[in-house]
SELOLO-505346 format. One record per atom (N, C-alpha, C, O): residue in one letter; y, x, z. Coordinates in steps of 0.02 Angstrom, whole numbers, padded with zeros to 5 digits, always signed. Atoms other than C-alpha are relative to their C-alpha. Example, Ala and Ser with C-alpha at 12.3 -4.5 7.8 and 13.67 -1.06 7.14 Angstrom:
// SELOLO-505346
A-00059+00045+00000A-00225+00615+00390A+00060+00045+00000A+00059+00097+00033S-00059-00042-00003S-00053+00684+00357S+00055-00039+00037S+00110-00014+00045
//
This chain:
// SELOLO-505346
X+00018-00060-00037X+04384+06167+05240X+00025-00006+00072X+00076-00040+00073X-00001-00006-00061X+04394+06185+05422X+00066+00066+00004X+00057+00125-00014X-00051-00052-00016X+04560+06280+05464X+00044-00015+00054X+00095+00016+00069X-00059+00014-00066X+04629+06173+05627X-00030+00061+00068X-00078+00098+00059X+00016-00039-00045X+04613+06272+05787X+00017-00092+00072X+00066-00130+00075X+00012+00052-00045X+04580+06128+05929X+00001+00035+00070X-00040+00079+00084X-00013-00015-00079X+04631+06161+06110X-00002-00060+00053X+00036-00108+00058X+00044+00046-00063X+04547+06067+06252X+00028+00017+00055X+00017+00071+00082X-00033-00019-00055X+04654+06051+06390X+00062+00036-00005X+00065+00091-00033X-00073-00013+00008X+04850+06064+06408X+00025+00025+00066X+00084+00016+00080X-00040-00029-00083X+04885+06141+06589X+00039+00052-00021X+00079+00051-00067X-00071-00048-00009X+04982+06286+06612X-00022+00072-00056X+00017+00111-00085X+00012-00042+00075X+04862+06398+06480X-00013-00027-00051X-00009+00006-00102X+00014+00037+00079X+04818+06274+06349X+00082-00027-00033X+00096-00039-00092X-00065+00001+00036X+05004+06241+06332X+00008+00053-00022X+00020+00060-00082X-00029-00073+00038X+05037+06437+06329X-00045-00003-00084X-00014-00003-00137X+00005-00021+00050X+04913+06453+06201X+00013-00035-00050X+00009-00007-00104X-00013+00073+00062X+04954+06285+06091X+00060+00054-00027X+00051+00080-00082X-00043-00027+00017X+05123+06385+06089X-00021+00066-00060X-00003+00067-00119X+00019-00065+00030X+05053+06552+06023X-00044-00016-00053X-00038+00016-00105X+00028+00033+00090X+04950+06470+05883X+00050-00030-00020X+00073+00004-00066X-00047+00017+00052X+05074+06383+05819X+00069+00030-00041X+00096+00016-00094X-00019-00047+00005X+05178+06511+05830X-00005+00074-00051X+00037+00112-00074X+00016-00037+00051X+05069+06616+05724X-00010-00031-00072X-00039-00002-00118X-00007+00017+00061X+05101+06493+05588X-00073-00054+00009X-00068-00109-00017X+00057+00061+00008X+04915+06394+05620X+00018-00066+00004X+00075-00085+00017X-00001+00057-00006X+04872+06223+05615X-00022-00030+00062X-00083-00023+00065X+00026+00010-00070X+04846+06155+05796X-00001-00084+00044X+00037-00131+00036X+00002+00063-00011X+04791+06015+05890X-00019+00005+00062X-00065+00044+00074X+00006+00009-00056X+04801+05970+06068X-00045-00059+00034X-00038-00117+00015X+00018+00034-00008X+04694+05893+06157X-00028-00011+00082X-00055+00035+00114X-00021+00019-00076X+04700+05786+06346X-00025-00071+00017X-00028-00119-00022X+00007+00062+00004X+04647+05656+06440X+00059-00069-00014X+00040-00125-00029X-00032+00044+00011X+04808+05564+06423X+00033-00029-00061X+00056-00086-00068X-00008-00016+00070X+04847+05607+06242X+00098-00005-00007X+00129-00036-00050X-00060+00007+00037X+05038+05644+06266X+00009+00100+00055X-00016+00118+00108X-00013-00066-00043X+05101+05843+06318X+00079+00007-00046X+00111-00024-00089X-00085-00048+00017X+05269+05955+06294X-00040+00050-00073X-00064+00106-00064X+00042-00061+00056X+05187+06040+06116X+00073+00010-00041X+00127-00010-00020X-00016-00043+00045X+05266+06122+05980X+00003-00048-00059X-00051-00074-00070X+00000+00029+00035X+05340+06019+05826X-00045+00008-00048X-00047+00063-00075X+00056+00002+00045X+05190+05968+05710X-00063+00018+00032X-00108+00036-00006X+00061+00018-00044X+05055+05968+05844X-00014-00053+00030X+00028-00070+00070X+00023+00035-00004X+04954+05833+05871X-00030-00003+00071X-00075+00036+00086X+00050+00012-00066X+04891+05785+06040X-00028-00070+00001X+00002-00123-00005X+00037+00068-00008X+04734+05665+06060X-00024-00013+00073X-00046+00033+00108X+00026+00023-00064X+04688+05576+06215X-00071-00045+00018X-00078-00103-00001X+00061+00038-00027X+04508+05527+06298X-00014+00056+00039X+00016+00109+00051X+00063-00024-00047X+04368+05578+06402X-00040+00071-00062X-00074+00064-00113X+00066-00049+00041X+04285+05757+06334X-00031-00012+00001X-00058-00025-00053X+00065+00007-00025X+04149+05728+06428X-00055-00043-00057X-00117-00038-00058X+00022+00056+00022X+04116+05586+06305X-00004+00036-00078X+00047+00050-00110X+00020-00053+00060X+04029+05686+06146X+00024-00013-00078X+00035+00031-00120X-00031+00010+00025X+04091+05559+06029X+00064+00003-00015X+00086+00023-00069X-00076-00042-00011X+04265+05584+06070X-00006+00063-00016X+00016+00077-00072X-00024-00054+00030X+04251+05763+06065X-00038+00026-00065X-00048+00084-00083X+00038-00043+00087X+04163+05794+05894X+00066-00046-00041X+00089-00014-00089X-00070+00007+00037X+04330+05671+05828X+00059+00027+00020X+00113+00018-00010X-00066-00038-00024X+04446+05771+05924X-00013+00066-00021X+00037+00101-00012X-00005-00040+00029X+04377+05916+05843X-00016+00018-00074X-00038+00070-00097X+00002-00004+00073X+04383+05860+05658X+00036+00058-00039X+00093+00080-00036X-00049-00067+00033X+04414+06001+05552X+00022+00056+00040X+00075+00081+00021X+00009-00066-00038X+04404+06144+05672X-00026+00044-00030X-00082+00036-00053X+00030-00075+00001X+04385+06325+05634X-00021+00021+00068X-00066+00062+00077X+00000-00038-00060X+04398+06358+05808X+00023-00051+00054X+00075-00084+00055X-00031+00063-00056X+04390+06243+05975X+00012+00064+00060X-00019+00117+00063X+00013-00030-00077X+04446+06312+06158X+00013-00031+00054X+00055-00073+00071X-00002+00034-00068X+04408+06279+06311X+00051+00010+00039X+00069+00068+00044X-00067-00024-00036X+04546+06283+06408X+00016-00058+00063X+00071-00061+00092X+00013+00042-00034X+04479+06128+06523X+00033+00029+00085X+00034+00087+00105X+00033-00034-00084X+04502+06126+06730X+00027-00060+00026X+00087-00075+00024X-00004+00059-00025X+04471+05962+06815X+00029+00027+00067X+00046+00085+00076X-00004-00027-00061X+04509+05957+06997X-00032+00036+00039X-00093+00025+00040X+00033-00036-00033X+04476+06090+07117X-00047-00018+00036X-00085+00028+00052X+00040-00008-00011X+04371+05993+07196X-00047-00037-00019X-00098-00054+00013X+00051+00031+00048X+04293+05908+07069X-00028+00037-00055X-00044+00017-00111X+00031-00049+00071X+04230+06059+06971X-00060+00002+00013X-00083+00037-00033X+00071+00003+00006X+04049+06040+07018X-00022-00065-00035X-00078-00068-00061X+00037+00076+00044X+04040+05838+06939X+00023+00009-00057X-00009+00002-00110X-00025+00001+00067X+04156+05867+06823X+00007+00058-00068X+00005+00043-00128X+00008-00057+00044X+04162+06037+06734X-00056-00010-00033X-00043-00054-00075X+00081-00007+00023X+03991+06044+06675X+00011-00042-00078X+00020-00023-00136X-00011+00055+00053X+04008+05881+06580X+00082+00017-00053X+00077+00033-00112X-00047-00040+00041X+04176+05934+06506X-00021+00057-00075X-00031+00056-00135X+00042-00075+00041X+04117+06100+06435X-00057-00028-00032X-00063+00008-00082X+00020+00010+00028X+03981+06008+06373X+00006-00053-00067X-00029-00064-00116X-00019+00041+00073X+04075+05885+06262X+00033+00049-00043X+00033+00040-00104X-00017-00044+00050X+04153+06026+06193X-00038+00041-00018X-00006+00071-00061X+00041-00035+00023X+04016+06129+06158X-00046-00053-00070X-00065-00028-00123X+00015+00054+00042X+03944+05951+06065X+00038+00027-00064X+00018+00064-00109X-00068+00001+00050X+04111+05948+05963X-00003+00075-00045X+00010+00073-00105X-00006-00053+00031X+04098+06136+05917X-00083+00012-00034X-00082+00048-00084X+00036+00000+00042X+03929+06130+05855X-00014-00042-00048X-00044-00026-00100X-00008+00037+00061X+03954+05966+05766X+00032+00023-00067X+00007+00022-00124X-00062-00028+00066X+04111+06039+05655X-00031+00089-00021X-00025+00122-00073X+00026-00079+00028X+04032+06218+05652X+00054+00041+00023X+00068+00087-00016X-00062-00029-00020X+04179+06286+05745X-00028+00075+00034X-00089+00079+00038X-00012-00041-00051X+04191+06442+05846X+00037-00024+00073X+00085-00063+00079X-00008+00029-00078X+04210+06415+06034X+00017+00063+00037X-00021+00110+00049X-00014-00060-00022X+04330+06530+06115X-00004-00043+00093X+00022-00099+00095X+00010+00006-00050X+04294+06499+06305X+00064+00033+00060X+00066+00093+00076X-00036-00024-00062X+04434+06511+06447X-00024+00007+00062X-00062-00038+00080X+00069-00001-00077X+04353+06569+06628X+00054+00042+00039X+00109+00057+00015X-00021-00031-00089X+04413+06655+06801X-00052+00049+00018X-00105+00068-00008X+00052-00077-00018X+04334+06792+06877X-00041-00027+00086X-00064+00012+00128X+00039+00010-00063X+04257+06682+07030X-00069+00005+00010X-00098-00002+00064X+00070-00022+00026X+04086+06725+06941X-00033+00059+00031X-00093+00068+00043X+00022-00073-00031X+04085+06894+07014X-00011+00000+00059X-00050+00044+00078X+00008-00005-00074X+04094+06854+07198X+00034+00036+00016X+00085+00043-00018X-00028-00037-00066X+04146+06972+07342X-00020+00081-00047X-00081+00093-00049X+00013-00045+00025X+04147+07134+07245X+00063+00058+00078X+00096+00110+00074X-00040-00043-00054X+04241+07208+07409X+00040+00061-00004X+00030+00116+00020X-00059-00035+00026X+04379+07285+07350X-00007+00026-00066X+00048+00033-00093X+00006-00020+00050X+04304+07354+07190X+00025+00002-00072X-00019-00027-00105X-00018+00039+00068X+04390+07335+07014X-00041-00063-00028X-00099-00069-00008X+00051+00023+00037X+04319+07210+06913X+00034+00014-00054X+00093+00019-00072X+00007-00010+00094X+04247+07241+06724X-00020-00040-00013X-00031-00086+00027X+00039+00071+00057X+04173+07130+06593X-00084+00027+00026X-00133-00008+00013X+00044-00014-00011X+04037+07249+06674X-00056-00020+00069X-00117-00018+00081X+00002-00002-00058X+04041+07211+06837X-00052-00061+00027X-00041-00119+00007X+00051+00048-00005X+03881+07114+06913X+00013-00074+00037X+00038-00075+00093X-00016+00060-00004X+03894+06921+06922X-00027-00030+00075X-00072-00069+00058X+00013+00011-00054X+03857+06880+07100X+00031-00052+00059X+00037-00041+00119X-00043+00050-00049X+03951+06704+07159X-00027-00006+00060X-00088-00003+00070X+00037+00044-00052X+03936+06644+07322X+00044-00055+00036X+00040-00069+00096X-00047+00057+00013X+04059+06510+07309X-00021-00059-00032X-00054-00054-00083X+00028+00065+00049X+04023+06335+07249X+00031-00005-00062X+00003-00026-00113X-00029-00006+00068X+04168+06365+07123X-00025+00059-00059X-00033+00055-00119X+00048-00029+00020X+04085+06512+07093X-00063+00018-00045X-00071+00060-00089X+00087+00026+00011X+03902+06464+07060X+00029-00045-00075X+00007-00035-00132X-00003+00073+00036X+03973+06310+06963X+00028+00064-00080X-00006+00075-00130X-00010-00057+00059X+04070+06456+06837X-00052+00043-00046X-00060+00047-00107X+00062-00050+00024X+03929+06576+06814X-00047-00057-00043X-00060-00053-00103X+00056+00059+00067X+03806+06412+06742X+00036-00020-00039X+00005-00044-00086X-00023+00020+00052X+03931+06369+06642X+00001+00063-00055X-00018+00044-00110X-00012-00070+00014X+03956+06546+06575X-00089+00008-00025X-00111+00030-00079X+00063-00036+00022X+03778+06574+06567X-00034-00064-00066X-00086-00056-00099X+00011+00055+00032X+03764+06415+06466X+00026+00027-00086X-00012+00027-00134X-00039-00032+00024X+03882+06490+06354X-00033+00061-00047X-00041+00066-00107X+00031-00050+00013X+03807+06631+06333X-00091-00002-00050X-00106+00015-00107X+00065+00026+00052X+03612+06575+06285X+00007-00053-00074X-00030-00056-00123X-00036+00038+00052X+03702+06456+06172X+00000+00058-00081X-00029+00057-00136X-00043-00090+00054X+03781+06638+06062X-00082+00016+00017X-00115-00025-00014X+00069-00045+00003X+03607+06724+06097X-00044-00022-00050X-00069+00008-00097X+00062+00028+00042X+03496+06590+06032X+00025-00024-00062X-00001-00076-00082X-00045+00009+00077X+03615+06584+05856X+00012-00066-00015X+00011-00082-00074X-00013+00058+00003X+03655+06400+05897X+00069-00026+00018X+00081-00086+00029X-00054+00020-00006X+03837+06418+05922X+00038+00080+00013X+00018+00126+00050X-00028-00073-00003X+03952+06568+05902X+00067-00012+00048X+00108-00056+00035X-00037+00007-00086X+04061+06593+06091X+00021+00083-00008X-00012+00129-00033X-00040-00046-00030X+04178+06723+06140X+00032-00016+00050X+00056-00073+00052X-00049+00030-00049X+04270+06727+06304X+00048+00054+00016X+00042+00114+00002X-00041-00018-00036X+04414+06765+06393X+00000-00007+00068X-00027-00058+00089X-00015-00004-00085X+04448+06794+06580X+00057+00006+00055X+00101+00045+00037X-00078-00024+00015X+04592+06800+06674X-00007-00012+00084X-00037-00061+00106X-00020+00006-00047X+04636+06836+06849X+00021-00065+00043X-00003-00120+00031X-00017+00057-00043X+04721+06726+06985X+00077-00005-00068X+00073+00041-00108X-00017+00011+00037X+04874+06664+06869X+00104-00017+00027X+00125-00048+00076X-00053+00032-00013X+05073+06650+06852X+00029+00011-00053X+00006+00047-00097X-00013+00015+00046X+05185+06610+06749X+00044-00065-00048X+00076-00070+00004X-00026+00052+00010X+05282+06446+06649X-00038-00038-00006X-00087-00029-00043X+00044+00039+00006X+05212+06291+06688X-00049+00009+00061X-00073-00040+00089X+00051+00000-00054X+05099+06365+06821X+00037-00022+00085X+00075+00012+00120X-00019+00052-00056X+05132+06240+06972X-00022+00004+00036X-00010+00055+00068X+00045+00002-00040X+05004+06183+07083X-00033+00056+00010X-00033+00094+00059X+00039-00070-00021X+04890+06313+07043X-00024+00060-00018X-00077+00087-00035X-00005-00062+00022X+04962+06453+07019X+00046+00009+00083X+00086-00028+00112X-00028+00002-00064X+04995+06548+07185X+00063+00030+00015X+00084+00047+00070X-00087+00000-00021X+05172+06582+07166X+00051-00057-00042X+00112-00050-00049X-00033+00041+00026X+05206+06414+07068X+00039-00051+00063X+00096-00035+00080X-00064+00056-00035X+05285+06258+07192X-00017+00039+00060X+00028+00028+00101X-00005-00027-00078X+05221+06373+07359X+00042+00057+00016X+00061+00081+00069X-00042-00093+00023X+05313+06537+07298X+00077-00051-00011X+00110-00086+00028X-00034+00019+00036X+05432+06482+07180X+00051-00075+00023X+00111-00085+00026X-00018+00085+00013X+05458+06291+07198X+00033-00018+00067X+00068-00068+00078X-00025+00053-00062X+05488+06301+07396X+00040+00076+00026X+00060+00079+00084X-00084-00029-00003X+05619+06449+07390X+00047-00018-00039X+00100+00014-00036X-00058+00013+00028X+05717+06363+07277X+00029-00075+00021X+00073-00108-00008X-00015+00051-00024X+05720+06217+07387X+00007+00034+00091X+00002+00003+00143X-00029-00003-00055X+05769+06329+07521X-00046+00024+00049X-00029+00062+00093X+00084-00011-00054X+05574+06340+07618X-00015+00083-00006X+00002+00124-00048X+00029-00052+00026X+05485+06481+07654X-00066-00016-00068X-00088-00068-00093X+00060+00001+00034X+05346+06530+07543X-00053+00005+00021X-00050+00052+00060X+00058+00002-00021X+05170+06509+07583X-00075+00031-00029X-00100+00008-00080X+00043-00056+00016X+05029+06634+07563X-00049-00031+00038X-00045-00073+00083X+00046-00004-00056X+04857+06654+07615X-00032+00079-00005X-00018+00124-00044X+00023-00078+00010X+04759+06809+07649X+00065+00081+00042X+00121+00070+00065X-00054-00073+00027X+04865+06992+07662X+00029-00009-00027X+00006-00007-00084X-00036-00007+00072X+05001+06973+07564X+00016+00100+00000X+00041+00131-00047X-00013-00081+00013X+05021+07165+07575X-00058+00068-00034X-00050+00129-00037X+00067+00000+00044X+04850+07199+07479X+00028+00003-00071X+00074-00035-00087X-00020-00012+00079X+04866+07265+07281X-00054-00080-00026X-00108-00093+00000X+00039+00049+00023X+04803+07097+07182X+00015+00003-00077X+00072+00017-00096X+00006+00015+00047X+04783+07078+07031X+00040-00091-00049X+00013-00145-00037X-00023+00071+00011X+04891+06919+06935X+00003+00003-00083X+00036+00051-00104X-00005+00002+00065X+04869+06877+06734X+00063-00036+00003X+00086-00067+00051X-00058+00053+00024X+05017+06796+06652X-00012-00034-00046X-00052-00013-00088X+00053+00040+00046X+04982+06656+06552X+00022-00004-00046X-00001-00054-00074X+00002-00009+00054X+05064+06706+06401X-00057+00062-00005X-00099+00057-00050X+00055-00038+00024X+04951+06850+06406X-00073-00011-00003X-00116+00023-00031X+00051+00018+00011X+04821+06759+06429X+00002-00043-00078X-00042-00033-00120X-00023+00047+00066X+04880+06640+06279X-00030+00053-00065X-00069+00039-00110X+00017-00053+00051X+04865+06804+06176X-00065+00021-00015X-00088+00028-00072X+00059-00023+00001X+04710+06857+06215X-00048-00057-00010X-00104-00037-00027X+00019+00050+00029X+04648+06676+06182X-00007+00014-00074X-00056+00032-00106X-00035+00005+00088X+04747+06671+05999X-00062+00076-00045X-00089+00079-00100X+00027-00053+00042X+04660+06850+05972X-00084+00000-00015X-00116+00030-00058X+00074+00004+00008X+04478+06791+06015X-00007-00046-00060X-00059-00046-00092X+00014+00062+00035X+04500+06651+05907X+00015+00005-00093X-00001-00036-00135X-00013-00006+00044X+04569+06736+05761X-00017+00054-00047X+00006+00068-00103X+00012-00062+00025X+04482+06886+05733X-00065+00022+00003X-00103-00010+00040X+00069+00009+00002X+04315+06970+05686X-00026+00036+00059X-00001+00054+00112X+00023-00074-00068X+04210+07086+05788X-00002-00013+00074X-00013+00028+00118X-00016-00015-00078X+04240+07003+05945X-00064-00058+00054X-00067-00060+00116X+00039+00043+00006X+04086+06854+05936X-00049+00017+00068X-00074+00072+00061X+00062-00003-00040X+03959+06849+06095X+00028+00044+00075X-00002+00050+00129X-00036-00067-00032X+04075+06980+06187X+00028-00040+00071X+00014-00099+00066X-00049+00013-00071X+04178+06938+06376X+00059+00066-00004X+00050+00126-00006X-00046-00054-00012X+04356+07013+06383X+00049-00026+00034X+00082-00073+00011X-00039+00014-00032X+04460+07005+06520X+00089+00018-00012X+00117+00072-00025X-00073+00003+00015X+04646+06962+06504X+00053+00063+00027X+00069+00073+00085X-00051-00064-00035X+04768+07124+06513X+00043-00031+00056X+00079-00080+00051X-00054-00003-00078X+04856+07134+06699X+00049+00059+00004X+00030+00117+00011X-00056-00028-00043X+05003+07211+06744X-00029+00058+00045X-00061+00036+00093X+00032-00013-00070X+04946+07347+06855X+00026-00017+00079X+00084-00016+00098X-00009+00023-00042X+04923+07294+07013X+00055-00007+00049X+00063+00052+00066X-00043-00006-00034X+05070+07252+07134X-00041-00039+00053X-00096-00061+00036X+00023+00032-00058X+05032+07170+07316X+00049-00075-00003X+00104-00083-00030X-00043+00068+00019X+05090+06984+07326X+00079+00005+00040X+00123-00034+00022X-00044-00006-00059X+05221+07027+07459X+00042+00029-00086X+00064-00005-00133X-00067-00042+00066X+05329+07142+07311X-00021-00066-00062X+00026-00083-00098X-00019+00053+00067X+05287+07002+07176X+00061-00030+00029X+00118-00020+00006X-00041+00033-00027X+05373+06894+07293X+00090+00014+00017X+00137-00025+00020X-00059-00032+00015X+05515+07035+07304X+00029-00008-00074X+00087-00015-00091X-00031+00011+00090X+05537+07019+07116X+00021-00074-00003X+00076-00089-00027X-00025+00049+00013X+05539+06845+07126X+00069-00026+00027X+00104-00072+00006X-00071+00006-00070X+05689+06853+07274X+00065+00008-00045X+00114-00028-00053X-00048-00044+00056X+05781+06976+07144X+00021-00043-00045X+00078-00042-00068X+00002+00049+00083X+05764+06853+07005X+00051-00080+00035X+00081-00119-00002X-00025+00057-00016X+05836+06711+07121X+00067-00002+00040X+00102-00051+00055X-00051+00001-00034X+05964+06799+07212X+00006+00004+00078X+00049+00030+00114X-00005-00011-00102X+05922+06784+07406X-00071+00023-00004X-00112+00032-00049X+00087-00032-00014X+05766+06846+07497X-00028-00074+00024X+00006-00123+00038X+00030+00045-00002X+05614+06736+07525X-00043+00018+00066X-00089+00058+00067X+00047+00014-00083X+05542+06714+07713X-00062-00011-00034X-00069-00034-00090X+00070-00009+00049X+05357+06734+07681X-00037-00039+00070X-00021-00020+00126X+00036+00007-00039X+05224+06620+07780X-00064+00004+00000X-00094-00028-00043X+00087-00014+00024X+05047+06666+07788X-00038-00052+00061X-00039-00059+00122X+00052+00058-00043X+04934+06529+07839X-00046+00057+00038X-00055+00116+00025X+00063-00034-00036X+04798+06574+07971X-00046-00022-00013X-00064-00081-00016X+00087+00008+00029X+04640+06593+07920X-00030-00042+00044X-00071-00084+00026X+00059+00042-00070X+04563+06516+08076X+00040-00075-00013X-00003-00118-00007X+00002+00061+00022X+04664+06351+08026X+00014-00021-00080X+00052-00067-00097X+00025-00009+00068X+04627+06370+07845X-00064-00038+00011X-00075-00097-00001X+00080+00021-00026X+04456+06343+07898X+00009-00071+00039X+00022-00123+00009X-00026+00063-00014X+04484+06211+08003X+00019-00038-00014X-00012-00087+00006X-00020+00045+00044X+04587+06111+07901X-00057-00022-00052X-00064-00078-00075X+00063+00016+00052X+04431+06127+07783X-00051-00044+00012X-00095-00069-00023X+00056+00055-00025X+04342+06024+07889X+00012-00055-00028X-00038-00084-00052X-00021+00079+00036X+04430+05862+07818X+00038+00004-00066X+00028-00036-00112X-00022+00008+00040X+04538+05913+07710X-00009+00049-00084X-00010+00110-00089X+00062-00018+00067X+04463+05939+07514X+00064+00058-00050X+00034+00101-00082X-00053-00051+00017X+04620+06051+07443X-00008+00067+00032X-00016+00119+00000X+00002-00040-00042X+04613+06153+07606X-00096+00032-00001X-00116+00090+00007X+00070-00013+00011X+04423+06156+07584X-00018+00068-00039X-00048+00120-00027X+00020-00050+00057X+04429+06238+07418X+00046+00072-00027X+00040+00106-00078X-00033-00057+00002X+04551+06373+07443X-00022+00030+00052X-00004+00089+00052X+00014-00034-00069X+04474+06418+07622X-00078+00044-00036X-00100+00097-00013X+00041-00045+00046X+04330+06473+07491X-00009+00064-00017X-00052+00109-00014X-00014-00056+00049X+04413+06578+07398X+00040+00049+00022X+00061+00085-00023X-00042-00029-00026X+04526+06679+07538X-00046+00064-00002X-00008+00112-00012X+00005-00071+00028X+04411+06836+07512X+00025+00036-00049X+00026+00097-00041X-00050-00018+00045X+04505+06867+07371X+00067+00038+00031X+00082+00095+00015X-00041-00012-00031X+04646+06881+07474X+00005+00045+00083X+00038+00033+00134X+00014-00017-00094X+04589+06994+07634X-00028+00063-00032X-00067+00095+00004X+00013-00045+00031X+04560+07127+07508X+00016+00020-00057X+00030-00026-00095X-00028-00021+00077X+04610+07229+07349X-00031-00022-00027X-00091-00018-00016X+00021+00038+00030X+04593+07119+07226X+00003+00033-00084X+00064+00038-00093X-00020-00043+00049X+04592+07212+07049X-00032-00036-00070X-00088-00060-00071X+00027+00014+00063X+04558+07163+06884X+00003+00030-00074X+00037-00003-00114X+00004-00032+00042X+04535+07268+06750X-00009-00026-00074X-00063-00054-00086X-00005+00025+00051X+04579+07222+06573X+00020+00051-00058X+00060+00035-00102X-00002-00061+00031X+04574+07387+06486X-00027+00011-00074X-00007+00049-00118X+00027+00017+00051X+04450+07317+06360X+00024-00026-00042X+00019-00009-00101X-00040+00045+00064X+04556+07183+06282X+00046+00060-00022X+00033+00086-00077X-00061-00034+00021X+04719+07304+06279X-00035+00072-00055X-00006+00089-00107X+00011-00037+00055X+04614+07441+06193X-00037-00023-00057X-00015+00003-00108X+00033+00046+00037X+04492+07329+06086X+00051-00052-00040X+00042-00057-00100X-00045+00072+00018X+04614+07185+06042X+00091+00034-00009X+00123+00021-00060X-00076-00039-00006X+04797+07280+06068X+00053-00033+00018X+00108-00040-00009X-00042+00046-00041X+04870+07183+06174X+00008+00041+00083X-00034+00053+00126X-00015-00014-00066X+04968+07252+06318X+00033-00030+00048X+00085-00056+00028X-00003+00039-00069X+04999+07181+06463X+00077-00015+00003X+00108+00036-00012X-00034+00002-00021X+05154+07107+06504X+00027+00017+00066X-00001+00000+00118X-00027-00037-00075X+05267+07198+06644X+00022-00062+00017X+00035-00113-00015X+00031+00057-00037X+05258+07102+06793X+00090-00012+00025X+00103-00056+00067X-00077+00012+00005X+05464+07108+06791X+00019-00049-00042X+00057-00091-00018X-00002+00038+00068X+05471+07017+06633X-00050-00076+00002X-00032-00125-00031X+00018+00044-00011X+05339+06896+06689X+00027-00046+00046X+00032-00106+00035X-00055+00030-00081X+05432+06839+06850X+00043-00020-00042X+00038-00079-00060X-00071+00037+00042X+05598+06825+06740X-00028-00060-00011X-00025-00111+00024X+00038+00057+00051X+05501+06720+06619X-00011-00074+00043X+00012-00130+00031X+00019+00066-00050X+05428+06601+06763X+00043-00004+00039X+00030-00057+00066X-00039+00038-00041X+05562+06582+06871X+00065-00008-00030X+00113-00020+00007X-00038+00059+00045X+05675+06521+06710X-00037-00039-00004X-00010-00088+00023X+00014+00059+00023X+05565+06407+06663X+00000-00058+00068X+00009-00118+00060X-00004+00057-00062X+05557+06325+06858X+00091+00002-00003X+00114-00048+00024X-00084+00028-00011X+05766+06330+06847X+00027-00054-00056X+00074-00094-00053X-00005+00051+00027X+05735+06241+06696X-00010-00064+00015X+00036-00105+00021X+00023+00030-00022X+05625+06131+06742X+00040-00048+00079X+00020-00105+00091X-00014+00035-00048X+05733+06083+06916X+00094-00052-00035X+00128-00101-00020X-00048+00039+00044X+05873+06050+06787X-00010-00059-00033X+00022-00111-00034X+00012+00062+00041X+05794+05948+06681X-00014-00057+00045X-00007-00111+00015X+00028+00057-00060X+05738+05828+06838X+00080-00012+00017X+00097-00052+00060
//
């Protein structure tokens, strides 16, 4: 019988959620291109290419349930995503699995200051964007046309243990006040934003994946209500003991830098986000699913032990 739960991709949410299934007692299996991670005693991590259909229909032997939980480089998500998501969509209709889907809210576009819902009209105009929504809509006709049963999750901009690179208070927040730097922002930091934590996202994973009623559906990951990044950054000060000098890049060499450089490129994208209230509404999972949001006090703690760990263990 099919009773493993298979997780695609080990970053900073496919670890949270490896944790939280196994946690709930399941059977779990990790899975990466390099085939070695930080898991949970009696989890298995396999290593190859998703993309590669054979690989993932044996990396998801014995699945009840695969998730996506993929994210190549930022700026390799137009060659590479696609193909990804499609070896796992292979793999989950080979084994007969359920396919719980991890996603971002860059689908929606410029909703100019507006909340976003699971309702809210899909309108990228971003290449990361665009590239989300076809995958999503892929997704979606997939569950419609009764050739693969998909649920997703959604989840804000992201922080949390583990969240590093890109998470925007992991090594630019976090990583370069505890080496003394300021911290580095883009946008307003004095703007309400919206930030998931990636155990709560972990949860709201674990709950799509384990429960009925929730098949064909989009539910965005419970948030914290909103704080502005400037007071996260106060919590994080609190949590570390001194205050944190704050630097906000300029947009005009944001842009500029984008001319050559492919990092700077793909965040000079996405700074509408940041030049406006950014909100994300997750009202659905917490009343639907019953999962409430972790306070955004408790999330900070959480992530800026695990970076004091982390500078220990080095």
């Amino acid at each position: 019988m099919n009773d493993v739960h298979v997780v695609f991709g080990t970053g900073a949410i496919g670890l949270a959620l490896i944790d939280e299934l196994a946690g709930l007692g399941l059977s779990v299996r990790a899975v990466n291109r390099s085939g070695s991670a930080q898991v949970p005693h009696g989890v298995d991590v396999l290593g190859g290419d998703v993309s590669d259909g054979d690989f993932a229909v044996r990396a998801a032997a014995g699945a009840a349930v695969v998730y996506q939980c993929l994210n190549p480089a930022y700026h390799r998500w137009a060659e590479d995503f696609p193909p990804m998501q499609d070896g796992v969509i292979h793999a989950a209709r080979a084994v007969d699995a359920r396919l719980v889907s991890f996603e971002n809210t860059n689908m929606y576009g410029n909703t100019r200051g507006t909340p976003i819902t699971e309702t809210t009209p899909t309108n990228p105009h971003t290449r990361k964007g665009k590239v989300r929504l076809a995958m999503a809509e892929q997704l979606r006709r997939l569950h419609d046309d009764g050739e693969l049963a998909v649920t997703t999750a959604r989840a804000a901009d992201y922080l949390g243990p583990r969240g590093t690179t890109q998470s925007p208070f992991g090594d630019l927040v976090i990583g370069a006040a505890m080496a003394r730097r300021p911290a580095r922002v883009i946008g307003n930091p004095d703007l309400p934003h919206s930030y998931s934590y990636t155990v709560d996202a972990a949860r709201t994973l674990a709950a799509l994946g384990t429960r009925e009623g929730v098949l064909g559906e989009v539910f965005h990951v419970p948030n914290a209500p909103a704080l502005t990044t400037r007071q996260i950054i106060d919590l994080i000060a609190d949590e570390l003991g001194s205050p944190i000098n704050v630097n906000v890049a300029p947009i005009l060499l944001l842009r500029v830098m984008s001319l050559f450089n492919t990092t700077a490129r793909e965040v000079n994208e996405m700074v509408y986000e940041f030049t406006q209230p950014f909100v994300v509404d997750g009202t659905k999972a917490e009343s639907r699913l019953g999962i409430a949001p972790t306070p955004m006090t408790d999330s900070v703690a959480a992530t800026v032990a695990w970076f004091r760990d982390r500078r220990h263990a080095g």
